[in-house]
N, C-alpha and C positions, 0 to 999 in steps of 0.2 A: 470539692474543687477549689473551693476560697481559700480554704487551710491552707492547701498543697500551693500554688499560686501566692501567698502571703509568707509563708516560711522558705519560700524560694528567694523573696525580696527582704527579703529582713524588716518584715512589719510593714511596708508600704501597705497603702487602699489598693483594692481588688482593679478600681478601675486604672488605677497609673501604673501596677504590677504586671494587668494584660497591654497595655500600650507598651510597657518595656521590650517582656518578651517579643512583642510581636516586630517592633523593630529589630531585636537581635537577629530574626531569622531572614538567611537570602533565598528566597525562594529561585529554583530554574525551571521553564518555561520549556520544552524542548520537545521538537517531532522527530517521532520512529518511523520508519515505513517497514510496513508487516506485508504481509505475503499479500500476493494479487496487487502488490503496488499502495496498498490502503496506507494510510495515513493514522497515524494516532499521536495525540497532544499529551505530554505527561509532564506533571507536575509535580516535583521533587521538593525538599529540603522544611517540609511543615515539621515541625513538633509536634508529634502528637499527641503530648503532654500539656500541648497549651489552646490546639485547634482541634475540634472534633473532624475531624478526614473525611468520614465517612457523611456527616452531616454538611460538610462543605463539597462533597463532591456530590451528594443530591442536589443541592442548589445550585453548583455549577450547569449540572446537566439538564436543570431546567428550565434555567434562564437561558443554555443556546440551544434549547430542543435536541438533544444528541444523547447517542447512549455512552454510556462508561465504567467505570469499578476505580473501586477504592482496593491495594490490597500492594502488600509490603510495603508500607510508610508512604505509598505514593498515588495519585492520582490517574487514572489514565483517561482521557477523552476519545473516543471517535472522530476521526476528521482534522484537520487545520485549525485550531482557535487559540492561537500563542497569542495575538494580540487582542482580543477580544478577552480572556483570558484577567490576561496584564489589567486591561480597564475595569474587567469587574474586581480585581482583588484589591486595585485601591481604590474602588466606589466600597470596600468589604472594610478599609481602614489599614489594610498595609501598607507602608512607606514603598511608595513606589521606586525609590535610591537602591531597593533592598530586592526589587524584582527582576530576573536579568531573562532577557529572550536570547537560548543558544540555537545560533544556525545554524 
């Protein structure tokens, strides 16, 4: 992953290479309403060249106690949690300029 991550930056350190990438991405934020009216939070626009998905959408679903999947590039949540969301990914170190909640 360091290679991959270093040969993307042109020889930058591992740790300024993943702060790059991580700014370059705009994350969207954005609720579906699915059948019976339910609600789901999904979470678009990760690389997943640079974020483990699937590893961040465990954490996400455990820190709001809620069920959800990882699966075609993107996130889904059970439930309303766009702003809560929002707060943990820049407690997570994404540039919060880079996060957008669509209504």
């Amino acid at each position: 992953m360091e290679t991959e991550l270093s040969s993307l930056c042109g020889g930058l350190p591992p740790e300024l290479c993943e702060q790059l990438t991580m700014e370059q991405q705009v994350i969207k934020i954005k609720l579906e309403k699915r059948r019976y009216g339910r609600a789901v939070t999904i979470i678009e626009g990760l690389n997943e060249r640079e974020v483990n998905l699937r590893k961040l959408a465990s954490e996400l679903k455990s820190r709001l106690a809620t069920g959800g999947t990882y699966k075609n590039g993107r996130i889904e949540l059970q439930g309303d949690h766009r702003h809560r969301v929002k707060q943990i990914l820049v407690e997570m170190g994404f540039p919060e300029e880079n996060i957008i909640i669509v209504d």
